[in-house]
C-alpha positions as CSV (number, residue, x, y, z in Angstrom):
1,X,62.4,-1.6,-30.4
2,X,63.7,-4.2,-33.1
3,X,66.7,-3.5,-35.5
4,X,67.0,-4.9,-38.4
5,X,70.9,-4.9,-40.3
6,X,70.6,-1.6,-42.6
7,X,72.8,-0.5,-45.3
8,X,74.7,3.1,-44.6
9,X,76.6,4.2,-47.7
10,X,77.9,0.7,-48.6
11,X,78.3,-0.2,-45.0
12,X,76.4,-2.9,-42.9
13,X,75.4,-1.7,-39.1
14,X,76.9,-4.4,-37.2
15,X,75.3,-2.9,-33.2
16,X,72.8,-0.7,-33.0
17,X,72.1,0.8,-29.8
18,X,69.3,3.4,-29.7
19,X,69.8,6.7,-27.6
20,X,67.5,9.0,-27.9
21,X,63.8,9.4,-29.8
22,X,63.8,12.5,-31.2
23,X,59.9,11.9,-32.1
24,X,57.5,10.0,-34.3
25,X,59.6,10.1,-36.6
26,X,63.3,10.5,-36.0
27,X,65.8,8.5,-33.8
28,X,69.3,9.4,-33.2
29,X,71.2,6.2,-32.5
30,X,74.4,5.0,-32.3
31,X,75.8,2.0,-34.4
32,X,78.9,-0.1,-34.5
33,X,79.6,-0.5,-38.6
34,X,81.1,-3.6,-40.0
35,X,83.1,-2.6,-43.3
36,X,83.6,-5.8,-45.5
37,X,86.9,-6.7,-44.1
38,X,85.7,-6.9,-40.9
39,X,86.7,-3.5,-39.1
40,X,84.9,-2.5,-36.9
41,X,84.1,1.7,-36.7
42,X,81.6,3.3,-34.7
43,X,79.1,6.2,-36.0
44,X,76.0,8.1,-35.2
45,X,72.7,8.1,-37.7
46,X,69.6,9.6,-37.7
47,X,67.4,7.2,-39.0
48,X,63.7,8.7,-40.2
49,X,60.9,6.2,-40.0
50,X,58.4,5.8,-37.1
51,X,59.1,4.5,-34.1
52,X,55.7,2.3,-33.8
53,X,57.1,-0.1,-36.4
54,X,59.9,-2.7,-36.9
55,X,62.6,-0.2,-37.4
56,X,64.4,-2.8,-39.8
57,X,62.9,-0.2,-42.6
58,X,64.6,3.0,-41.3
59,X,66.4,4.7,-43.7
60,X,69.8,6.3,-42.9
61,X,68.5,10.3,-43.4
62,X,71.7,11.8,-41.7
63,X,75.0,10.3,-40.2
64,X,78.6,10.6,-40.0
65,X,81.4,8.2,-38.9
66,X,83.3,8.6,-35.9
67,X,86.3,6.1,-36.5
68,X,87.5,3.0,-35.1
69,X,88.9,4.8,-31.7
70,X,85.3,6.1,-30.9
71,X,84.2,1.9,-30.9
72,X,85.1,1.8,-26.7
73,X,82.6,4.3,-26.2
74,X,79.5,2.2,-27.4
75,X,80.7,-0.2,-24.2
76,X,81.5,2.0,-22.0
77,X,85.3,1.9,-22.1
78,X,86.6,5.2,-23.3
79,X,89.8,6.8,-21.8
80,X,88.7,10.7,-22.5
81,X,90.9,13.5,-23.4
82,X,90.8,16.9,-24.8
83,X,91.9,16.0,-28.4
84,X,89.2,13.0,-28.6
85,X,86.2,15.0,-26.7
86,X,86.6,18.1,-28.7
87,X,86.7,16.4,-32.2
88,X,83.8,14.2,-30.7
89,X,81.8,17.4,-29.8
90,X,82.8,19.1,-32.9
91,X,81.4,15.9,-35.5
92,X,78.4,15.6,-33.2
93,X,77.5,19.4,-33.0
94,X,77.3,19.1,-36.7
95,X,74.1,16.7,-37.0
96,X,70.5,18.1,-35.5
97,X,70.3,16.6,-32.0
98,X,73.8,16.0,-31.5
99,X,74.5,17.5,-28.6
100,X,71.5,15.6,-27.1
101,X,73.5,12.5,-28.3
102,X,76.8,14.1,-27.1
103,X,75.6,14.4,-23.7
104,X,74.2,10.8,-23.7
105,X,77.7,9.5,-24.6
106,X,79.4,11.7,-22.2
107,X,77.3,10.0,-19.3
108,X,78.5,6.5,-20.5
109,X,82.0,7.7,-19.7
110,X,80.6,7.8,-16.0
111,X,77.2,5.4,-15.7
112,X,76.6,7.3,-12.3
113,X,77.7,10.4,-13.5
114,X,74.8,10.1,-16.7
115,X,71.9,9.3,-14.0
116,X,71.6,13.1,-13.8
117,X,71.2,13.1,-18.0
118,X,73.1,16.8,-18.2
119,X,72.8,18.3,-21.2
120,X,76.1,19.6,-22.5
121,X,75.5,23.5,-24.1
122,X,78.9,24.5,-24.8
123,X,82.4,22.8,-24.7
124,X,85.5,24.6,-25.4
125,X,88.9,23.3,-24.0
126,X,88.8,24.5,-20.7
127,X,85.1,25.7,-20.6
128,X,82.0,24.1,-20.1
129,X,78.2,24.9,-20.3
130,X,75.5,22.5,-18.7
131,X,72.0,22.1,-18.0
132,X,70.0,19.8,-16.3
133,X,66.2,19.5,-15.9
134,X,64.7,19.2,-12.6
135,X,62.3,16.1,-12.4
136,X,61.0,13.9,-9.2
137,X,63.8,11.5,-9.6
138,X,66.4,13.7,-8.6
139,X,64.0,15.6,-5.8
140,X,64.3,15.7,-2.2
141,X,61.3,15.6,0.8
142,X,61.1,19.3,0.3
143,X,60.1,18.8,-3.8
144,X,63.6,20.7,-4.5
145,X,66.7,19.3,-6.2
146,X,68.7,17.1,-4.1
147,X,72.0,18.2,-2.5
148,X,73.7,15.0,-4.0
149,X,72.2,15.7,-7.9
150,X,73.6,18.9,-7.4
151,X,77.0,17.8,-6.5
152,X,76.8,15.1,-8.9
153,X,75.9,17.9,-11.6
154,X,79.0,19.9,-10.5
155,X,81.4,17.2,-10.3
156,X,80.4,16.7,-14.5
157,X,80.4,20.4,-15.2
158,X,84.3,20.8,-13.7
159,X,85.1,17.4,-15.4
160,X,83.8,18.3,-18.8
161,X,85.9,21.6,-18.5
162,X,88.9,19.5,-17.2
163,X,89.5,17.2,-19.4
164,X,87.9,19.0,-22.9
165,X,91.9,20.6,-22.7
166,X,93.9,17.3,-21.2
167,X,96.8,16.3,-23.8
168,X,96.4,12.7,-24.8
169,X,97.8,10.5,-22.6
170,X,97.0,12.4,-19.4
171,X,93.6,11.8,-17.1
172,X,92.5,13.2,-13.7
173,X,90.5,12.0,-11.0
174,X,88.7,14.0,-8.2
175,X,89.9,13.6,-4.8
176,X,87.8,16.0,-3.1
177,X,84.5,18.1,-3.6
178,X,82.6,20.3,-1.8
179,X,79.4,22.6,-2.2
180,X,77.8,25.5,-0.8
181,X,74.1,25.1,-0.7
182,X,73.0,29.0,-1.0
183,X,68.7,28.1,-2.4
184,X,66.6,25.8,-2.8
185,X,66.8,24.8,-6.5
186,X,64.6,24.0,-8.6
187,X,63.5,24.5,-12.4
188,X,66.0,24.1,-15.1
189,X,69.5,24.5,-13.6
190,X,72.6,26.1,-15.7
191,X,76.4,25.6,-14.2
192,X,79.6,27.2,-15.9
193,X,82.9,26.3,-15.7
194,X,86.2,27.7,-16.6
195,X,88.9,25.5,-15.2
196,X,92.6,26.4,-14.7
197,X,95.2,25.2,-17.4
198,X,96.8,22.2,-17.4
199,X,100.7,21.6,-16.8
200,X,101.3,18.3,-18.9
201,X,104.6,18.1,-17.8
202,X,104.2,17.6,-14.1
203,X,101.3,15.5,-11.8
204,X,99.6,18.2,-10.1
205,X,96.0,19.1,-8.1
206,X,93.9,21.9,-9.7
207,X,90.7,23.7,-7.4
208,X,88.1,23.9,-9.9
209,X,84.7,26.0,-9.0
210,X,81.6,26.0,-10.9
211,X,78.4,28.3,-10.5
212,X,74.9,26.7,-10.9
213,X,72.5,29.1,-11.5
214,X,68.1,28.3,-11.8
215,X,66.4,29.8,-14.2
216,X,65.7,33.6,-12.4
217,X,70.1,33.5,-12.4
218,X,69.8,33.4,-8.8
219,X,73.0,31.1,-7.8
220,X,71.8,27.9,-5.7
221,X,75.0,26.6,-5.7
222,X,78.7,26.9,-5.6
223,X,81.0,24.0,-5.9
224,X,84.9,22.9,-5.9
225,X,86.4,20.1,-7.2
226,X,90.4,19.3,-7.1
227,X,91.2,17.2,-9.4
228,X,94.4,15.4,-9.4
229,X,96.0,15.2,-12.8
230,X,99.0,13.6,-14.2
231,X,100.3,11.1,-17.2
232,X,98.5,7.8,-17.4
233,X,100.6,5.4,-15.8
234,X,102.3,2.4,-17.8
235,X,100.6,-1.1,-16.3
């Protein structure tokens, strides 16, 4: 799909990088946006048009800016915390398929991580809802959700609940995980987390479980994460 250089309220898209269809006619995509004195900001559109054609004629229909500490994200290079996530979340929960886009974004913060394509429900510092579809690209031999995807899809849950409440200036790191494999899963799969809070005046590890539940809210698996958190270091 080809982009052409649009204008968004005065502004001329610099990057675009496309990140989800929405359908026919809608596209949520994120841009980098060149103001005439050359600073560089990053935002999210919805551009309306259809996606058959040279997109060069898309119209900006909805979008909002982000700011110039959002740009990192766009490449992958994005040191998270809970005052950045939340206001992200928050800006992005505002426009129709933003949490799709939200969720996209979070898996650039991990590449690995975003293989899984979690869907983010609900974010609250602390607390985190997510989903993930089951498809054949994340099966095992037995046509049932492989032990890995599912610790993969843990490992984001107790993250996302982690560090939606770190102060800036503070990041964490898992240093162990384990799950308990209770039923096959399969369908759509839900996990809720509600981590422990966060001492920002000390380097400490913090157990973090999580519940994934299928669709019947029969719980396939349990996991535990500790995360080792502390002030980011001075290099």
């Amino acid at each position: 799909m080809q982009f052409g250089s649009p204008k968004v309220s005065g502004l001329t898209v610099a990057n675009v990088d496309l990140i989800c269809p929405i359908s026919n006619q809608f596209a949520l995509i994120t841009v980098r946006i060149k103001r005439v004195w050359n600073n560089y900001q990053c935002g999210i559109v919805i551009w309306k048009g259809c996606a058959e054609e040279n997109t060069s004629a898309y119209t900006a229909d909805v979008h909002t800016h982000l700011g110039r500490r959002y740009v990192g994200l766009l490449r992958g290079k994005f040191e998270a915390n809970g005052e950045l996530l939340m206001d992200l979340w928050a800006k992005m929960t505002r426009l129709p398929g933003g949490k799709l886009v939200f969720s996209r974004l979070a898996g650039r913060l991990a590449p690995y991580t975003g293989t899984i394509k979690a869907y983010v429900e609900d974010l609250e510092p602390g607390y985190a809802r997510l989903s993930m579809n089951d498809r054949p690209g994340l099966r095992n031999h037995l046509k049932s959700i492989h032990a890995i995807a599912l610790a993969n899809f843990v490992e984001e849950t107790t993250g996302m609940a982690m560090v939606s409440q770190f102060p800036s200036g503070m990041r964490g790191i898992v240093t162990h995980i384990e799950v308990d494999y209770l039923k096959k899963a399969r369908g759509k799969l839900i996990a809720e987390c509600r981590a422990p809070a966060v001492d920002e005046s000390v380097t400490a590890e913090y157990t973090v479980e999580t519940q994934v539940m299928d669709g019947n809210g029969d719980i396939v698996a349990v996991g535990r994460a500790r995360w080792n958190v502390g002030a980011v270091r001075e290099v």
